[in-house]
Kinemage of the C-alpha trace (Angstrom):
@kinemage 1
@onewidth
@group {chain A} dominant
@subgroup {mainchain}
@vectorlist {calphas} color= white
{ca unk a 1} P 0.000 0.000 0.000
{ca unk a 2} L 2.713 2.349 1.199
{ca unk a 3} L 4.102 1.770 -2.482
{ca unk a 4} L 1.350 2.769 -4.488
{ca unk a 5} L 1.076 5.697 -2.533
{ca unk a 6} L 4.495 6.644 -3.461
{ca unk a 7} L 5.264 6.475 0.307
{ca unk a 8} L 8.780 4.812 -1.118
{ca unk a 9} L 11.035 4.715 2.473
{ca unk a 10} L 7.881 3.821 4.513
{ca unk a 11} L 7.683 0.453 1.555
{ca unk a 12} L 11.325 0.331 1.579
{ca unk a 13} L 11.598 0.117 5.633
{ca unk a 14} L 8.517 -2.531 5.415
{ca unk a 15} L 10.589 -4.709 2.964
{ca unk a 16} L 13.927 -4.635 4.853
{ca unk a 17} L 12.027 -5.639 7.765
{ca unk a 18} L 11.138 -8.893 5.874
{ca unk a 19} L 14.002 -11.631 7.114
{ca unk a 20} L 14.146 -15.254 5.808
{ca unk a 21} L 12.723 -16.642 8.532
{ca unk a 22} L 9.701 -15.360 7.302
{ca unk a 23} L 9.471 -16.995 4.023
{ca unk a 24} L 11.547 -19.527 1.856
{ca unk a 25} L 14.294 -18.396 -0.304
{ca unk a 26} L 12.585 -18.167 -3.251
{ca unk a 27} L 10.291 -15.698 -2.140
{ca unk a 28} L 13.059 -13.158 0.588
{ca unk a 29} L 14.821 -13.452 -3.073
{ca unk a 30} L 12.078 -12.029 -4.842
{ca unk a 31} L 11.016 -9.486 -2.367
{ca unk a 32} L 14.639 -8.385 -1.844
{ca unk a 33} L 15.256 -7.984 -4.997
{ca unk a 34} L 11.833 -5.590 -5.375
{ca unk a 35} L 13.413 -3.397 -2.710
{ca unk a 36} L 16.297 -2.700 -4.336
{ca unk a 37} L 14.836 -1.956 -7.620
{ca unk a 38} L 12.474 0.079 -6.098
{ca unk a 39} L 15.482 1.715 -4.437
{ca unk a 40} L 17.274 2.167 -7.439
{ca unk a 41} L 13.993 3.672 -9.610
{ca unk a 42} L 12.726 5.878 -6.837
{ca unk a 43} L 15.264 6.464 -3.473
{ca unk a 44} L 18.730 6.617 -5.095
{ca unk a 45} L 19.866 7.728 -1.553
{ca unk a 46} L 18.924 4.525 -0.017
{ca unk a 47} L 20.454 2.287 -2.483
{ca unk a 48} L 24.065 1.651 -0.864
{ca unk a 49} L 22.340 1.222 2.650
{ca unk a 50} L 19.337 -1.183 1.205
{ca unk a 51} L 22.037 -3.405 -0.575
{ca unk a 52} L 24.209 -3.598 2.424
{ca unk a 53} L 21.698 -4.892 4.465
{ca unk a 54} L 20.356 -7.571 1.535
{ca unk a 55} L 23.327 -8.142 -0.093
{ca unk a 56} L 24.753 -10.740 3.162
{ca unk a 57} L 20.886 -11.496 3.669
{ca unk a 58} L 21.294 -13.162 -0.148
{ca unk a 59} L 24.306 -14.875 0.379
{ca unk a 60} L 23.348 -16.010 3.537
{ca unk a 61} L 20.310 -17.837 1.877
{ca unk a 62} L 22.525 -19.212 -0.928
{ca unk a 63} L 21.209 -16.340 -4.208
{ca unk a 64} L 24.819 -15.829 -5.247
{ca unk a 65} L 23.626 -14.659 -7.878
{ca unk a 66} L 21.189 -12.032 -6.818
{ca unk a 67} L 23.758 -10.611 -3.846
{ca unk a 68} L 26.664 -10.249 -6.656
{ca unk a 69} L 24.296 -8.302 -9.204
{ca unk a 70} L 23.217 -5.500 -6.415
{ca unk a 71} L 26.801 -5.634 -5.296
{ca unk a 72} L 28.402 -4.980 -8.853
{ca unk a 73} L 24.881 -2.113 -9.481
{ca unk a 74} L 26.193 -0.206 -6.720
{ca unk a 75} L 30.481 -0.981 -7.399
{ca unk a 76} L 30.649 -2.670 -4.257
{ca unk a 77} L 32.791 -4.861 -6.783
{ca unk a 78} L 34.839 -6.856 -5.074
{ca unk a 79} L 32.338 -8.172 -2.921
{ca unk a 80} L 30.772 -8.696 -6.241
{ca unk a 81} L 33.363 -10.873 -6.831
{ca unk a 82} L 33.019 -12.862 -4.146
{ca unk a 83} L 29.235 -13.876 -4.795
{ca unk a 84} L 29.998 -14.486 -8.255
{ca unk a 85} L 33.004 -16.637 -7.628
{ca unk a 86} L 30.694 -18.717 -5.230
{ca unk a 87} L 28.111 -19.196 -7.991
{ca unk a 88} L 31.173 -20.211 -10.289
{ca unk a 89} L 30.366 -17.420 -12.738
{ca unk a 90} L 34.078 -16.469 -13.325
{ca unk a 91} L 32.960 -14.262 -16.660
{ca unk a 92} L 31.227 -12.062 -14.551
{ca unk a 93} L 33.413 -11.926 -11.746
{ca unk a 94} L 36.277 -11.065 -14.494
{ca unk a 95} L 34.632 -8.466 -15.702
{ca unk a 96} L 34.052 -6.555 -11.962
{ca unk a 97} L 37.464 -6.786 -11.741
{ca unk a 98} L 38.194 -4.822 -14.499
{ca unk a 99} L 35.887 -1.798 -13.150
{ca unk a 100} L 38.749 -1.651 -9.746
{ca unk a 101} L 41.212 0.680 -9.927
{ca unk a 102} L 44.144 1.364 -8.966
{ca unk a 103} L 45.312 -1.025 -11.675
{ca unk a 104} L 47.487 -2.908 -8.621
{ca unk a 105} L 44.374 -3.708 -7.188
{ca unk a 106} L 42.958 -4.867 -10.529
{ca unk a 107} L 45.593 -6.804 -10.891
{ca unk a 108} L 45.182 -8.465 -7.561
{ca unk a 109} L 41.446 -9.591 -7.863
{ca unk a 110} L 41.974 -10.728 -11.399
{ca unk a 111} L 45.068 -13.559 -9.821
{ca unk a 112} L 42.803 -14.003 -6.895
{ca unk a 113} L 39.691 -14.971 -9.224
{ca unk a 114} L 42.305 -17.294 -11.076
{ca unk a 115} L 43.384 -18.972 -8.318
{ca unk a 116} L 40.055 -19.715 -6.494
{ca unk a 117} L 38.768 -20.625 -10.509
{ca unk a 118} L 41.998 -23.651 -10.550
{ca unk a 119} L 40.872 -24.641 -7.076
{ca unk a 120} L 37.286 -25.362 -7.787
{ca unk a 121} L 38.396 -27.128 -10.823
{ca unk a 122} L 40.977 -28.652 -9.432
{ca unk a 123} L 37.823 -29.982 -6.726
{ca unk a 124} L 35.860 -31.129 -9.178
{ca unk a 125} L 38.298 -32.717 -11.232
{ca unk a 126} L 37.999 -30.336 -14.239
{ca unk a 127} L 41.643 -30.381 -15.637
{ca unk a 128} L 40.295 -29.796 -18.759
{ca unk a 129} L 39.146 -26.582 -18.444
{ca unk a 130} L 42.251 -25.329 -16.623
{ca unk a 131} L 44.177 -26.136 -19.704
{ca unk a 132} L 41.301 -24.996 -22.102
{ca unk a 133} L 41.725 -21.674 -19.681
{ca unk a 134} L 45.693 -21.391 -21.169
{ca unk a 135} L 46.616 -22.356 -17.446
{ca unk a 136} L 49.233 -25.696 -18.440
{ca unk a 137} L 49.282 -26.752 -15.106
{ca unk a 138} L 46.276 -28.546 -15.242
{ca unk a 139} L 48.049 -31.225 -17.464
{ca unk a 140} L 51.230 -31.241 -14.727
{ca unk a 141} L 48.213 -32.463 -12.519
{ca unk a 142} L 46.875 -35.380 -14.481
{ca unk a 143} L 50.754 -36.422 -14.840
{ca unk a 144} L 51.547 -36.594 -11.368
{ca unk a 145} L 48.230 -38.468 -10.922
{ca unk a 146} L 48.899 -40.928 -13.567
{ca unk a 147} L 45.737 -39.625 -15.630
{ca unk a 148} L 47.818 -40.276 -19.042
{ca unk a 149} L 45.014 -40.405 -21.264
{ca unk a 150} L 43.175 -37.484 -20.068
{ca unk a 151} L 46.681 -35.684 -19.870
{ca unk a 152} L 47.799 -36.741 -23.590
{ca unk a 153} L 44.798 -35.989 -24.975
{ca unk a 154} L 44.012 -32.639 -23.634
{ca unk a 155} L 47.830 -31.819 -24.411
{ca unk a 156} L 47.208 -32.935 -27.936
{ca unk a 157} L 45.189 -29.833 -28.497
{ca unk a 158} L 47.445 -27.443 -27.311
{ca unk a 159} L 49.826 -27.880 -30.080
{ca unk a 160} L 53.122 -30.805 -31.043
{ca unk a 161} L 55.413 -28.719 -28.657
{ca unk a 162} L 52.952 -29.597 -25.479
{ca unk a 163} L 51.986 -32.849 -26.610
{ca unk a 164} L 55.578 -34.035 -27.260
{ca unk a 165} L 56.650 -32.614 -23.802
{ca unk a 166} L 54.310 -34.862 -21.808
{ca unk a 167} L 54.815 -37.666 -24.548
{ca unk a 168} L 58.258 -37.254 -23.244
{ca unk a 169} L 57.222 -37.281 -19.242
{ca unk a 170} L 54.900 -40.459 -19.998
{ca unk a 171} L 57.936 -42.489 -21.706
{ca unk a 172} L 60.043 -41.813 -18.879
{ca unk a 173} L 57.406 -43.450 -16.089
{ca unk a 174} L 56.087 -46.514 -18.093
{ca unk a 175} L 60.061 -47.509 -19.572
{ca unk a 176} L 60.606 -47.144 -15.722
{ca unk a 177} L 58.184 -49.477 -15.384
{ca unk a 178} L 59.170 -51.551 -17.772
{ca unk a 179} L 56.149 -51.564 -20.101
{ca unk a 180} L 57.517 -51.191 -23.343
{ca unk a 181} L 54.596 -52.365 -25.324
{ca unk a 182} L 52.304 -49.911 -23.750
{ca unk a 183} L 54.718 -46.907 -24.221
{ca unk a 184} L 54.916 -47.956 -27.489
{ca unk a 185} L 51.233 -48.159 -28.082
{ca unk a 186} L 50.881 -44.895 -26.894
{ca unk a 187} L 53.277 -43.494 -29.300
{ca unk a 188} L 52.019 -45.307 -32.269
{ca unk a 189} L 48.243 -43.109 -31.246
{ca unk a 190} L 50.283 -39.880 -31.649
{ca unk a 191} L 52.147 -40.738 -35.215
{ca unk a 192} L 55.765 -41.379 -32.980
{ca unk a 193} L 56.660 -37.497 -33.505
{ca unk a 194} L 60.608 -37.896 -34.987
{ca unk a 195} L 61.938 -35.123 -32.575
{ca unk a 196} L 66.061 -35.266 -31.288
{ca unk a 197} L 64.629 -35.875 -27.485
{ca unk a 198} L 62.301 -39.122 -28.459
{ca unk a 199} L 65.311 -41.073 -29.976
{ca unk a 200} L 66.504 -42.591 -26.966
{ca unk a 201} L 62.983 -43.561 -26.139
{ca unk a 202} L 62.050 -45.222 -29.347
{ca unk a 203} L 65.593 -47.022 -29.090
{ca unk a 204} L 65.354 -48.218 -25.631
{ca unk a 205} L 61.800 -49.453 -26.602
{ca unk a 206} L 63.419 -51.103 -29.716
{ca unk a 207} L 66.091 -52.778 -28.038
{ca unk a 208} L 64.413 -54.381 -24.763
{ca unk a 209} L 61.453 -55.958 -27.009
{ca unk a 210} L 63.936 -57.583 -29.961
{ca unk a 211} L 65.964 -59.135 -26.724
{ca unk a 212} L 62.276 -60.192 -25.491
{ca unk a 213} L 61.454 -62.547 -28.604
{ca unk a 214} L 57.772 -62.046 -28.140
{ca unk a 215} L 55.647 -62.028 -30.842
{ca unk a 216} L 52.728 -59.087 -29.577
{ca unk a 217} L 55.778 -56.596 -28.241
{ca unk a 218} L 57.347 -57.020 -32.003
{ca unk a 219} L 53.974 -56.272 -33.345
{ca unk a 220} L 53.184 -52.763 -31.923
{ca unk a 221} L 57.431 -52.394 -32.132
{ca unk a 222} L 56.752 -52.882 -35.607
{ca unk a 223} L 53.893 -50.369 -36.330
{ca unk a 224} L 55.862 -47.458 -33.943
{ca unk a 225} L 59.187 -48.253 -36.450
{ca unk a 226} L 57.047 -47.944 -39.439
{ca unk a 227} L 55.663 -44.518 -38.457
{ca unk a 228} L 58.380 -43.323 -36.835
{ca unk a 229} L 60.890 -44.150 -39.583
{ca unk a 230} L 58.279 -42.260 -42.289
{ca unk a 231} L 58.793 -39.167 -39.770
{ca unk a 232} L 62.181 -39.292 -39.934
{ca unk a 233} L 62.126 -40.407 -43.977
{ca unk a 234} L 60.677 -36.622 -44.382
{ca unk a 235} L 62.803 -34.794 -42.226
{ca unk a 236} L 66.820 -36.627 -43.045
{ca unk a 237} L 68.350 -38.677 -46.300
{ca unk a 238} L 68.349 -42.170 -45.791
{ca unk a 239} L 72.117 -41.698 -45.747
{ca unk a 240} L 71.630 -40.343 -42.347
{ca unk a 241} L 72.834 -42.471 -39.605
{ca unk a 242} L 69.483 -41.653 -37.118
{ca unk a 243} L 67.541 -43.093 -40.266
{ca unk a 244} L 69.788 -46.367 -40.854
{ca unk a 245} L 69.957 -47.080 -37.032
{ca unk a 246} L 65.942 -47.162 -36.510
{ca unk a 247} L 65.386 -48.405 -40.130
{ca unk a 248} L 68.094 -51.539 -38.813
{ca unk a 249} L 65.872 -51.689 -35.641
{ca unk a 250} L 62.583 -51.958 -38.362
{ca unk a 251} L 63.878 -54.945 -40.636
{ca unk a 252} L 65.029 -57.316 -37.449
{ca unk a 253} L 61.487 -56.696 -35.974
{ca unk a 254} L 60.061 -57.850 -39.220
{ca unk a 255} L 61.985 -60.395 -39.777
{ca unk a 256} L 61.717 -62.020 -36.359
{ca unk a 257} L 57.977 -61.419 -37.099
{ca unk a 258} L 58.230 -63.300 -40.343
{ca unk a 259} L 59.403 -66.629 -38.257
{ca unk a 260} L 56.258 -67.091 -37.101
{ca unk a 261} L 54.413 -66.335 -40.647
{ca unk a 262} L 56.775 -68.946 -42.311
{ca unk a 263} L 55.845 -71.715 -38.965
{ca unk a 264} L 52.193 -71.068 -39.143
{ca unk a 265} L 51.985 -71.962 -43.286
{ca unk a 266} L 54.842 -74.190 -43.112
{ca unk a 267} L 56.851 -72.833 -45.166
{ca unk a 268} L 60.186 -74.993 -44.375
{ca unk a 269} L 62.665 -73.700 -46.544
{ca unk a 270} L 62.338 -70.354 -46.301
{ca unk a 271} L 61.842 -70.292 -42.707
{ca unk a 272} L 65.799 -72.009 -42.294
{ca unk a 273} L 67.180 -69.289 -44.325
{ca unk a 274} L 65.084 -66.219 -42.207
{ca unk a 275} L 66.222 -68.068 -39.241
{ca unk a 276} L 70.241 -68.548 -40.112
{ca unk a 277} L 69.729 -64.514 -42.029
{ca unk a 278} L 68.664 -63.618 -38.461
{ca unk a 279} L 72.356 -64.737 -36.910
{ca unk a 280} L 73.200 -60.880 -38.331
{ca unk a 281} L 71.442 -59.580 -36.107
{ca unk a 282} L 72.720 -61.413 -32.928
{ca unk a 283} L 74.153 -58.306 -31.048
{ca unk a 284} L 70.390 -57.084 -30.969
{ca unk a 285} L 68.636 -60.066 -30.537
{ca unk a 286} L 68.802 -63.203 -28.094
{ca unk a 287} L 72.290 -64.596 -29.712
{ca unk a 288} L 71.712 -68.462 -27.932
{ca unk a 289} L 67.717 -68.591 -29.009
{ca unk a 290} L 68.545 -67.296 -32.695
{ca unk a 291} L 71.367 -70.346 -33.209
{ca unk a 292} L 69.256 -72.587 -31.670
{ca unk a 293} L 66.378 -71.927 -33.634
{ca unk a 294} L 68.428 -71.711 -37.324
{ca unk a 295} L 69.675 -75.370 -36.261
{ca unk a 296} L 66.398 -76.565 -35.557
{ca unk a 297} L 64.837 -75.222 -39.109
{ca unk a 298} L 67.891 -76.126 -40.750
{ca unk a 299} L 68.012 -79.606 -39.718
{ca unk a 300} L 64.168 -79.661 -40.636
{ca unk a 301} L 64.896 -77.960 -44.014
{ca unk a 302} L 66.999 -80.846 -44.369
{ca unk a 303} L 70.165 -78.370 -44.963
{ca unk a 304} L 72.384 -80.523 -42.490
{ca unk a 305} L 75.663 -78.967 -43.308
{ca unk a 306} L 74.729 -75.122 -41.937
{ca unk a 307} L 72.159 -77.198 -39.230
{ca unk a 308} L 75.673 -78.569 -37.813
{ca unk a 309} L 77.694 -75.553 -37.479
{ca unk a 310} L 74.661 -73.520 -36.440
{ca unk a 311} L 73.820 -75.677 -33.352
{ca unk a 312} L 77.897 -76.351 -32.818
{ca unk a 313} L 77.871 -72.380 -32.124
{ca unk a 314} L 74.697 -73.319 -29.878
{ca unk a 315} L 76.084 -75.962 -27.461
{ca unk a 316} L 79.093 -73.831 -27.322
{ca unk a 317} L 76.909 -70.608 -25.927
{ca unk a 318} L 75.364 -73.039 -23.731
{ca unk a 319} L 78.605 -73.734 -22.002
{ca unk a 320} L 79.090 -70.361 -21.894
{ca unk a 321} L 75.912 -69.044 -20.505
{ca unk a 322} L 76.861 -72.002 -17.572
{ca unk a 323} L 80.271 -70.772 -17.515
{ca unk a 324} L 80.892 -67.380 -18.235
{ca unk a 325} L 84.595 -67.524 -17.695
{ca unk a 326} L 85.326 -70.146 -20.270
{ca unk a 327} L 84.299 -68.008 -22.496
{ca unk a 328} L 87.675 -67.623 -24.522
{ca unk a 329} L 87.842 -70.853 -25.902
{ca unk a 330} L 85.564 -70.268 -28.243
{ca unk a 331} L 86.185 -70.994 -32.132
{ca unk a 332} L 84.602 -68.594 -34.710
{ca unk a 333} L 86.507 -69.854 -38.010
{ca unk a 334} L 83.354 -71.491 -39.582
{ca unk a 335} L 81.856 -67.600 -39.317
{ca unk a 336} L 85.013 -65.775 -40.482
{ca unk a 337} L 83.890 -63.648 -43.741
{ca unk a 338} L 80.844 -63.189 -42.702
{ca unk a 339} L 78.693 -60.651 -41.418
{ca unk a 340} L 77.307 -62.986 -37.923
{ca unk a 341} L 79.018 -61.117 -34.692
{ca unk a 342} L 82.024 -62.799 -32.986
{ca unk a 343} L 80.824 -64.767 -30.019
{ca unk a 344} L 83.104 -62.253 -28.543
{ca unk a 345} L 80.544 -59.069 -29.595
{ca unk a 346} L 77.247 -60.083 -28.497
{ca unk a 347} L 75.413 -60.020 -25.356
{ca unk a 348} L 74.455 -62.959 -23.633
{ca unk a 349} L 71.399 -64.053 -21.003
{ca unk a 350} L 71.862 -65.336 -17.999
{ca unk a 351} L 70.319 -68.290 -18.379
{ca unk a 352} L 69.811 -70.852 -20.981
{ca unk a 353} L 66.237 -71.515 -22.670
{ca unk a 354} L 66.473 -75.702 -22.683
{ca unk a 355} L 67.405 -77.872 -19.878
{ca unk a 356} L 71.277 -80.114 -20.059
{ca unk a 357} L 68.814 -83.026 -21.356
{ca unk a 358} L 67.712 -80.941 -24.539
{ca unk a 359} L 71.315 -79.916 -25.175
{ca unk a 360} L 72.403 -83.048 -25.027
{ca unk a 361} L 69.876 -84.406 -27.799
{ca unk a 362} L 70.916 -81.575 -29.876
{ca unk a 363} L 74.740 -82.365 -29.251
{ca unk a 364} L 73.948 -86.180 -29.713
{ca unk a 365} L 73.050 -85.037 -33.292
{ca unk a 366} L 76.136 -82.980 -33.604
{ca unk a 367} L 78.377 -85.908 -32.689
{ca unk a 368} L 76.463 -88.746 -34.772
{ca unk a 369} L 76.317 -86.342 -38.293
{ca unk a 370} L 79.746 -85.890 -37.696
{ca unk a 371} L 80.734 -89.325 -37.572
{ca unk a 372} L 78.850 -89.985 -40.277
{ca unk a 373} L 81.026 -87.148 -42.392
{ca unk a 374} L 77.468 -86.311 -44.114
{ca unk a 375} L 77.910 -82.952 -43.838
{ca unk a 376} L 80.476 -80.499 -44.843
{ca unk a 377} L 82.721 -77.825 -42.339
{ca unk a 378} L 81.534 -74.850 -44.407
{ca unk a 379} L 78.706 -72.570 -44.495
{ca unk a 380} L 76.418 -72.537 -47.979
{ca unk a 381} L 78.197 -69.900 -50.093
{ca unk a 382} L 77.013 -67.937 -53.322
{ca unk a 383} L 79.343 -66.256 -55.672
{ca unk a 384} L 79.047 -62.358 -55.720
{ca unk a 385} L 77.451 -60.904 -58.450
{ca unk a 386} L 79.600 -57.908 -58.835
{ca unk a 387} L 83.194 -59.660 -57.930
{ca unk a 388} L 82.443 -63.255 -58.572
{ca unk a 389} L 84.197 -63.765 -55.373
{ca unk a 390} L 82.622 -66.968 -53.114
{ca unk a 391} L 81.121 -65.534 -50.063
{ca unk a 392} L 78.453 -66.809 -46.748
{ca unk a 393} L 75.360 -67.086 -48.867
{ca unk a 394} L 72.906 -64.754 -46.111
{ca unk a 395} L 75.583 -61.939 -46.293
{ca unk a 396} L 74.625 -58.581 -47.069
{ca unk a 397} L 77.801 -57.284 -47.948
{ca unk a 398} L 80.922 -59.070 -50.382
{ca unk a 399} L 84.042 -58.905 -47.952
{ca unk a 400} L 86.234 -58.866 -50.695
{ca unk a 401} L 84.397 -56.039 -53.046
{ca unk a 402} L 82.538 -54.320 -50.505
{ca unk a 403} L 78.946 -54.584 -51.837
{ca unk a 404} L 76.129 -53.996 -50.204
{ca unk a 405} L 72.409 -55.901 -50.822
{ca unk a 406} L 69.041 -55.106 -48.909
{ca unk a 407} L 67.460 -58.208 -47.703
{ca unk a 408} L 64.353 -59.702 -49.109
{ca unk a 409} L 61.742 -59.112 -46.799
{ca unk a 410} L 60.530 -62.906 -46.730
{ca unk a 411} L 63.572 -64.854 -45.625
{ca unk a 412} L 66.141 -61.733 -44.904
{ca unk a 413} L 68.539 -63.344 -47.826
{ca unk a 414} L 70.690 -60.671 -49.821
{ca unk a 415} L 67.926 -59.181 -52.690
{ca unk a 416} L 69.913 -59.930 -56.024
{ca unk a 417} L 68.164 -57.362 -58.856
{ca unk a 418} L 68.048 -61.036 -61.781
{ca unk a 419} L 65.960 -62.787 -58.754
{ca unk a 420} L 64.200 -59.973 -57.156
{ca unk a 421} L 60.567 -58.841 -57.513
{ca unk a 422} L 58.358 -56.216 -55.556
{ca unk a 423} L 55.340 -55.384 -53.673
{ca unk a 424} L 53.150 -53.175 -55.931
{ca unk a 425} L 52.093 -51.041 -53.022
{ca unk a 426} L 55.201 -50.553 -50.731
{ca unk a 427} L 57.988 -51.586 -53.220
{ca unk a 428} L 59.839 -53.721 -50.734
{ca unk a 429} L 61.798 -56.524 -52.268
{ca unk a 430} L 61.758 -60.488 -52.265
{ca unk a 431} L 63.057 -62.848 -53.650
{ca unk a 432} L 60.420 -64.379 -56.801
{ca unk a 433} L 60.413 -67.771 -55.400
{ca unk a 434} L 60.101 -67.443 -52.156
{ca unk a 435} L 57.685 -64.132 -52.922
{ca unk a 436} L 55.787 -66.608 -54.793
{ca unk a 437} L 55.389 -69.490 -51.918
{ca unk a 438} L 54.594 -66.682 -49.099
{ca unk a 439} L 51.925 -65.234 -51.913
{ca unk a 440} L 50.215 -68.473 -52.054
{ca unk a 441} L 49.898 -69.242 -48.799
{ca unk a 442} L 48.932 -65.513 -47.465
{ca unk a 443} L 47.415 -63.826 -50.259
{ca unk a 444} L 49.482 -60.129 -49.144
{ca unk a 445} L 52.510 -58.854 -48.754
{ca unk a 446} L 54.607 -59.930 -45.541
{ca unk a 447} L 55.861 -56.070 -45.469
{ca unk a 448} L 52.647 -53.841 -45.772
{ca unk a 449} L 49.711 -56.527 -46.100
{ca unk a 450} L 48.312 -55.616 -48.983
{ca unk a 451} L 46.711 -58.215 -51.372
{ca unk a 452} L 49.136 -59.550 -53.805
{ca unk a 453} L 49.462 -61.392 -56.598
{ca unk a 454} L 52.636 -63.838 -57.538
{ca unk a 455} L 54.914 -63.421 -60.006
């Protein structure tokens, strides 16, 4: 009544005598909120002294909201900023703070409102919008919480400098841990960025799964050498020695990968000459399990000359492995002119894979074919096709003119260019024949598995 009479204070008085004990929220909000307006429209004297008597009244009844928009009508701004940080309206609260001055005092608010913004997140578990906010702590949180997905992902978006940073961080905790397959995995997801800092992570990954033999770990190894060595095929000549190293590291997986192709469509020959092209690569991968498997194909191959030597060089690690320090009486003449490591260069476990009984069934062999003088004392030769000089038959490289062969992708034998065909997709190399049996029992190429046709 007292308002439609115009008797304005008299209303105003009536309405500030209102308290929420009287009524609910709802309504104190919606009466409250009259007084001030009617304040504002018709008592302009009254309006700092109505809103400092409603203004705590709203916040103490939870309207956030309300108490920071008669706050901020009057510039009682930063307690403006206070109700609006409450309701989490930081835009708003942002925006008060740009009304303060001096400019120190600006200044001031606008960190405060940061920091009590990162802590609510931080409560609720809202890393995301920290970082979406420009803040990069958020993703330091989610690494020292272990949250790598969230943390990769988010990081992703801000750019290859931020990603590859925590791509960096993650490596270092999971090789730590020793889980090279998952760090790998993880890699592979963000196309193995070929950056100086990541090399010693994509080697260390390289070289603890090829000494691991296991067929899954060499099957992501494989895809994070295949993108990585595309990175670096963009960025350095194939001359480069960063590019031959991991390119190395790329072949062995495939080849080791290729043992298993060749045992699960029995492909018998070809599978004896993978296994004795695989004694190159002994200084990188488990020296006693690659003789002992080129013997064993060999001698099913029915190629009992290089089955002999190859599991002599076995029983001979054996004793090794059981004795280290009778080490130097080992013989390496049937390897000489070759390119198979010295016994002398590679590294070997600490423990051997068979039991004395196995060995001594494989040395029983040894002992009988040599009585028998069945086999020869040689390894299977070739002539080279640039010297005509006889050489080890799975060398790359001619000792005596210095040439150089890729291997054929199929059994890892030295790719001659009169026997050599290739993949129509990726252009690798294999030999015809052997191209030819993997074709028909597989249908793609070994390399890039793309359908194929033989030759």
């Amino acid at each position: 009544m007292w308002e439609e009479s115009r008797d304005y204070n008299k209303a105003i008085d009536r309405y500030l005598e209102i308290t929420e004990t009287m009524f609910g929220p709802d309504m104190c909000d919606e009466i409250w909120n009259g007084c001030f307006n009617l304040a504002m429209n018709y008592a302009k004297d009254r309006v700092q002294d109505v809103v400092l008597v409603i203004g705590p009244r709203l916040l103490k009844i939870s309207k956030f909201d309300s108490a920071a928009e008669v706050f901020e009508a009057v510039g009682f701004f930063e307690k403006a900023i206070e109700a609006y940080t409450q309701c989490q309206k930081w835009d708003r609260a942002f925006e008060c703070a740009q009304q303060v001055r001096p400019m120190e005092m600006q200044h001031m608010l606008m960190n405060k409102i940061q920091e009590q913004k990162k802590s609510m997140l931080i409560q609720g578990g809202k890393f995301n919008k920290i970082v979406e906010s420009g803040d990069m702590s958020g993703l330091e949180m989610l690494s020292q919480r272990g949250q790598w997905e969230e943390c990769l992902s988010l990081a992703n978006n801000q750019g290859p400098e931020v990603l590859n940073t925590y791509l960096m961080k993650f490596s270092k905790t999971f090789l730590q841990q020793g889980q090279f397959k998952e760090t790998a995995r993880v890699l592979v997801r963000y196309n193995c960025p070929a950056i100086q800092q990541m090399l010693p992570v994509y080697k260390t990954i390289s070289v603890e799964v090829l000494a691991m033999d296991n067929n899954v770990e060499l099957a992501v190894l494989k895809e994070m050498l295949q993108k990585l060595t595309e990175n670096l095929e963009s960025q350095v000549d194939k001359k480069n020695p960063i590019f031959i190293e991991f390119y190395r590291y790329l072949v062995i997986t495939h080849l080791q990968l290729m043992k298993g192709d060749c045992q699960k469509h029995n492909l018998t020959v070809p599978l004896a000459q993978l296994s004795s092209s695989l004694l190159r690569y002994t200084k990188e991968i488990r020296a006693d399990k690659a003789y002992l498997d080129a013997g064993n194909a060999c001698r099913a191959a029915g190629l009992n000359d290089a089955a002999f030597i190859y599991f002599n060089r076995y029983i001979d690690l054996f004793d090794v492995i059981d004795d280290p320090d009778n080490a130097g009486g080992l013989d390496n003449t049937a390897f000489e002119n070759t390119d198979i490591p010295s016994p002398f260069e590679i590294p070997l476990p600490e423990k051997n894979i068979i039991g004395p009984n196995e060995r001594d069934h494989i040395r029983d062999w040894v002992l009988e074919i040599k009585v028998d003088g069945s086999v020869g004392q040689n390894l299977p030769q070739r002539r080279c096709d640039n010297c005509g000089d006889d050489m080890y038959e799975c060398s790359l490289n001619c000792t005596n003119c210095q040439q150089n062969w890729e291997p054929c992708i199929i059994t890892g034998l030295p790719l001659v260019k009169s026997n050599a065909v290739q993949c129509k997709i990726c252009n690798k190399g294999a030999i015809r024949e052997h191209w030819n049996d993997y074709i028909s029992a597989t249908m793609h190429c070994p390399w890039c598995k793309s359908m194929q046709t033989q030759y």
